[in-house]
C-alpha positions in Angstrom: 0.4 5.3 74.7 -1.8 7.4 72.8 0.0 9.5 71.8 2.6 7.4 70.3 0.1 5.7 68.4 -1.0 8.7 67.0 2.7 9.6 65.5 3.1 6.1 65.1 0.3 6.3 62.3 1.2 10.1 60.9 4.7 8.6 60.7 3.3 5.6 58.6 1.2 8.6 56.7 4.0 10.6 56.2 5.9 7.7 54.8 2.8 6.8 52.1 2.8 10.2 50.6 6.2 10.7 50.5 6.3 7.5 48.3 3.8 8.4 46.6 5.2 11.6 45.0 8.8 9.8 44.8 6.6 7.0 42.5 4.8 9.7 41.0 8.3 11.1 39.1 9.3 9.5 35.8 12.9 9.5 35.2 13.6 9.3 31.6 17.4 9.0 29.3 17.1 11.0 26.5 20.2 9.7 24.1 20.7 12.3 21.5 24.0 13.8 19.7 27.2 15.6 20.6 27.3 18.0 22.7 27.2 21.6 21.1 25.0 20.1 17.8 21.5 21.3 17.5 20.5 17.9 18.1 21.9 18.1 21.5 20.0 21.2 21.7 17.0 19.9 21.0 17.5 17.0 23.5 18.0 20.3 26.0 14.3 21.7 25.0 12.7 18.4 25.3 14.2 17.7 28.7 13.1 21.4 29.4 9.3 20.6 27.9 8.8 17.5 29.7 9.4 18.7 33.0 7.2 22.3 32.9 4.6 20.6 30.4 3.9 17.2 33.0 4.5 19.9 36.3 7.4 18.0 37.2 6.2 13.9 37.1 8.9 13.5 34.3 12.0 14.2 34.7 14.5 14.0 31.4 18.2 13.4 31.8 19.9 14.2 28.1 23.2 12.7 27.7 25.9 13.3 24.9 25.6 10.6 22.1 28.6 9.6 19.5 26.2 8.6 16.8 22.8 7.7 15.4 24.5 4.0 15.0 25.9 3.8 18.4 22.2 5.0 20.0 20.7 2.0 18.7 23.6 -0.7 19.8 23.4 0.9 23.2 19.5 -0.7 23.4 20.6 -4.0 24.3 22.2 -2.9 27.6 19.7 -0.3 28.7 16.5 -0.7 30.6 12.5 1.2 30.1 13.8 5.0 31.0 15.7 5.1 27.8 14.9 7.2 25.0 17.0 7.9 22.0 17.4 9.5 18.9 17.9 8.1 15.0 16.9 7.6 11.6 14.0 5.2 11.0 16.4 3.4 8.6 19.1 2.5 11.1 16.7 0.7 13.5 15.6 -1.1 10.3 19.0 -2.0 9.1 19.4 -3.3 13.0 16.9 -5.3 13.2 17.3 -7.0 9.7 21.2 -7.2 10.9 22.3 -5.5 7.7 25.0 -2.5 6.7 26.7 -1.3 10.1 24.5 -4.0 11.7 25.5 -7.4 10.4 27.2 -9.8 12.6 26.1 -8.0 15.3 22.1 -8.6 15.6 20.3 -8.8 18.9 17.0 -9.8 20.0 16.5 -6.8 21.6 16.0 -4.8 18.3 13.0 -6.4 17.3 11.8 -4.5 21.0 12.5 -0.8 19.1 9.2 1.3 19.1 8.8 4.6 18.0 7.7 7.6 20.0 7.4 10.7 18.1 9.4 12.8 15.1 11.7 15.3 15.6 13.6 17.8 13.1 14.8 16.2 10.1 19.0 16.1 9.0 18.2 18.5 6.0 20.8 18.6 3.2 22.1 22.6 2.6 24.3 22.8 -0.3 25.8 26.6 0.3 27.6 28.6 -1.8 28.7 32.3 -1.8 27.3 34.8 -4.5 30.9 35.4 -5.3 31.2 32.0 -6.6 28.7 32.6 -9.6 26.7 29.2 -9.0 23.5 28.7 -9.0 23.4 25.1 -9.6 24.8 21.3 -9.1 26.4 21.7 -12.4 28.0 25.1 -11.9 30.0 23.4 -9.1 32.7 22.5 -11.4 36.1 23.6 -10.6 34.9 25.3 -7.5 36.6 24.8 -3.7 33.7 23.2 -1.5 34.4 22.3 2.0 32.4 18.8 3.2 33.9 18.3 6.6 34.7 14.9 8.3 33.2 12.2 9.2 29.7 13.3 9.6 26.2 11.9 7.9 26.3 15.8 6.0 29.6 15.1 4.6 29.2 11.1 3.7 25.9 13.0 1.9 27.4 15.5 0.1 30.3 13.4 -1.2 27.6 10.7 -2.2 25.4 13.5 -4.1 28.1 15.2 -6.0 29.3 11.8 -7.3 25.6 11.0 -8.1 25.8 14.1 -10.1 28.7 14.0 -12.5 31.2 15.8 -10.0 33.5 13.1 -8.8 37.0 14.6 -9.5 35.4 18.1 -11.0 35.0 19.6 -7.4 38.0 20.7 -5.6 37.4 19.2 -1.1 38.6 21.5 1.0 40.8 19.8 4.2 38.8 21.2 6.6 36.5 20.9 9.3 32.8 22.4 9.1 33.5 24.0 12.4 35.5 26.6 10.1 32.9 26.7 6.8 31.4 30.1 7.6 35.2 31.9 8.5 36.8 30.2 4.8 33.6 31.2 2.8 33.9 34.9 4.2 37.6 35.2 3.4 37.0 33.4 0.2 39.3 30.5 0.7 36.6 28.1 -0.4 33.5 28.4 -3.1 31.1 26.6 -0.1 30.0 23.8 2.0 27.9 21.2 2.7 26.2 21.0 5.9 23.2 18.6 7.4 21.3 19.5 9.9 17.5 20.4 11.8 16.7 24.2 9.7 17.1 26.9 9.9 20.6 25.4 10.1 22.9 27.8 12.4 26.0 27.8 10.3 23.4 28.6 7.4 22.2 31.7 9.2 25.4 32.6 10.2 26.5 32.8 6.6 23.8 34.7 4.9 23.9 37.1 7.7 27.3 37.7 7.4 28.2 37.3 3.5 26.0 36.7 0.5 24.8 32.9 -0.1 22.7 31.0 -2.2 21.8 27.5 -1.0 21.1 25.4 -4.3 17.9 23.5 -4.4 17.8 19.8 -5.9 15.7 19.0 -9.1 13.2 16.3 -8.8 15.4 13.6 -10.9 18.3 14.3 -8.5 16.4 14.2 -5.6 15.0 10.8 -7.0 18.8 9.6 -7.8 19.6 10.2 -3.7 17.0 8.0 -2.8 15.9 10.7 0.5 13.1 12.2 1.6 12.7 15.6 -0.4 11.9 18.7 1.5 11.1 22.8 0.8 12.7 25.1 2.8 10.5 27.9 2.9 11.1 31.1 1.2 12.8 33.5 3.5 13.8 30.9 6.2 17.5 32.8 5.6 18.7 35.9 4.8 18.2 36.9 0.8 16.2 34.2 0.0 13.3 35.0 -1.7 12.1 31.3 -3.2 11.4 27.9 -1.5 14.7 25.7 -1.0 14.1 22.3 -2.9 16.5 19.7 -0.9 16.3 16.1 0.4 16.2 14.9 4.3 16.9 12.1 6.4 14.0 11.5 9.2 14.9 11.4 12.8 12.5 9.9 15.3 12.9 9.6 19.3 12.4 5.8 20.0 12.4 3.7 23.3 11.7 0.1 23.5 9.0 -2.4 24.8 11.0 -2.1 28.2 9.1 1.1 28.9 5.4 1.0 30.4 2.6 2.3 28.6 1.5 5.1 30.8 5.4 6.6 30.3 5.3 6.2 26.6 2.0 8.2 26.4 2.9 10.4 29.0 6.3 11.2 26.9 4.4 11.6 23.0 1.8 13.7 24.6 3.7 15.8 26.3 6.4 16.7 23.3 3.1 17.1 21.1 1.9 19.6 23.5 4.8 21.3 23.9 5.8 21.7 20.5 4.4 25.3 20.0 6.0 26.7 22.8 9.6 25.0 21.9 9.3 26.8 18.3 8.7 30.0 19.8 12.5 29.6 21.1 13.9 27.9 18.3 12.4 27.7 14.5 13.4 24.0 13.8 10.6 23.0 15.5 8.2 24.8 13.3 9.0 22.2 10.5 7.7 19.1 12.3 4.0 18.5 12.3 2.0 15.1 12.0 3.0 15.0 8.3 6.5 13.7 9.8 4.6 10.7 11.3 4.4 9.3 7.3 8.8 9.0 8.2 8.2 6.6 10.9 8.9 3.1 9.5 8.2 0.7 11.7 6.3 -0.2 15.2 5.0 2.7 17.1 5.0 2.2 21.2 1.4 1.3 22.3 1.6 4.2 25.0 2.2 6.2 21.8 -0.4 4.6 20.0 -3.0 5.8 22.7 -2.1 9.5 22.3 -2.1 9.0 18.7 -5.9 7.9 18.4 -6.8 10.2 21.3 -5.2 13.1 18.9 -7.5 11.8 15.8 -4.0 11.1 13.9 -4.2 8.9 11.1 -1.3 5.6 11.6 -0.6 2.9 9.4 -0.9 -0.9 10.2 2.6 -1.3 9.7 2.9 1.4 12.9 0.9 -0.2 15.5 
């Protein structure tokens, strides 16, 4: 009788650690973009990070995402694990029911809290060497390639009709997918392409064929009504001076749903990890805790904790 009350209470032991490490795991939903953008990439790292930088207590499951838009609808149907990806701006425009958002508010936007930065979309106006230009204006007449459907094209359609080009500039029907191939057989001038930099399709092209990517004067970048950013010198092939463009911000949110010990657990992690994920990929070099300036709204407490543990500075409109 002994006996059995000895594995009677190993059994019970057994059973209490084993719950104990099952409880010990964080599961996490990292929403991000397509598959095969850098922004899916990105979500890749970060899952990567979070499992090797908290020894395996979180546990980050990226799935595709069909927009920044659709990331933020998808809130009022999901639970605390959820993370996901967009611009600052959208979760206002949601919350305030506006733009994409009216007609369809929910209570459960006012529950969006922000976690941490990641890369910006950065606008990259490129054009071949061939093509003479070396500025907005000099775009005239030339055969430039904006894509479908995407925030880069919208963009670039919006800034070249902000800058006296509307009907000047000949669109190529095209996908972006194809930018690099038409530049180097010279069936277009350039393209216009938004993304995290160094952009890949950027890199591609000045490896392969001569490129200048046009930098934005201060009045234009004030006319776009963005975020301006410098791409620094020598970021791509041939360029020897700072890129002058505009950005949109891009933040990783959650929601209230989420405890407070997985929200700081998450934000300190990613900050921790940061380093090592720009030694595999460069984007991550341009964020730092300037970016935190990009968050607009209500940061997660759990955040907030790692944030004043880390002797960085947050607004009252953040906390």
């Amino acid at each position: 009788m002994f006996d059995n009350v000895k594995c009677l209470i190993a059994a019970v032991a057994a059973s209490v650690t084993m719950t104990a490490a099952a409880s010990a795991e964080t599961r996490v939903t990292y929403k991000s973009a397509k598959a095969g953008t850098s922004y899916y990439q990105m979500g890749v790292q970060i899952a990567e990070a979070m499992k090797s930088g908290s020894n395996g207590d979180i546990i980050v499951t990226v799935e595709e995402g069909q927009g920044s838009v659709q990331n933020v609808m998808e809130v009022r149907a999901r639970g605390g694990d959820y993370v996901f990806t967009t611009p600052p701006v959208l979760v206002s425009l949601a919350q305030g029911g506006k733009a994409m958002f009216e007609g369809k508010g929910d209570p459960s936007f006012d529950e969006i809290r922000a976690l941490f930065p990641i890369p910006s979309l950065t606008m990259h106006f490129v054009v071949s060497d061939d093509s003479g230009a070396t500025s907005f204006d000099e775009l005239e007449g030339k055969t430039i390639l904006l894509g479908k459907g995407s925030f880069g094209a919208r963009e670039g359609e919006k800034y070249l009709n902000l800058f006296g080009l509307e009907g000047k500039v000949n669109i190529a029907d095209a996908e972006l997918s194809n930018a690099v191939a038409a530049l180097k057989n010279g069936q277009i001038d350039g393209f216009v392409t938004a993304g995290s930099w160094p952009a890949p399709n950027v890199v591609e092209a000045a490896a392969s064929t001569g490129v200048k990517v046009l930098s934005l004067t201060d009045d234009q970048i004030e006319q776009t009504k963005r975020t301006r950013l410098v791409i620094p010198a020598g970021t791509y092939a041939g360029q020897d001076a700072d890129i002058v463009t505009t950005s949109l911000p891009v933040v990783a949110f959650t929601t209230t749903k989420m405890d407070d010990e997985t929200a700081y657990q998450l934000t300190k992690t990613y900050w921790e990890s940061k380093a090592a994920m720009a030694d595999s990929a460069a984007w991550w070099g341009g964020v730092d805790s300037g970016l935190m300036d990009s968050i607009t709204g209500k940061i997660h407490p759990g955040a907030i904790r790692y944030y004043e543990e880390a002797g960085i500075a947050l607004t009252d409109g953040q906390r």
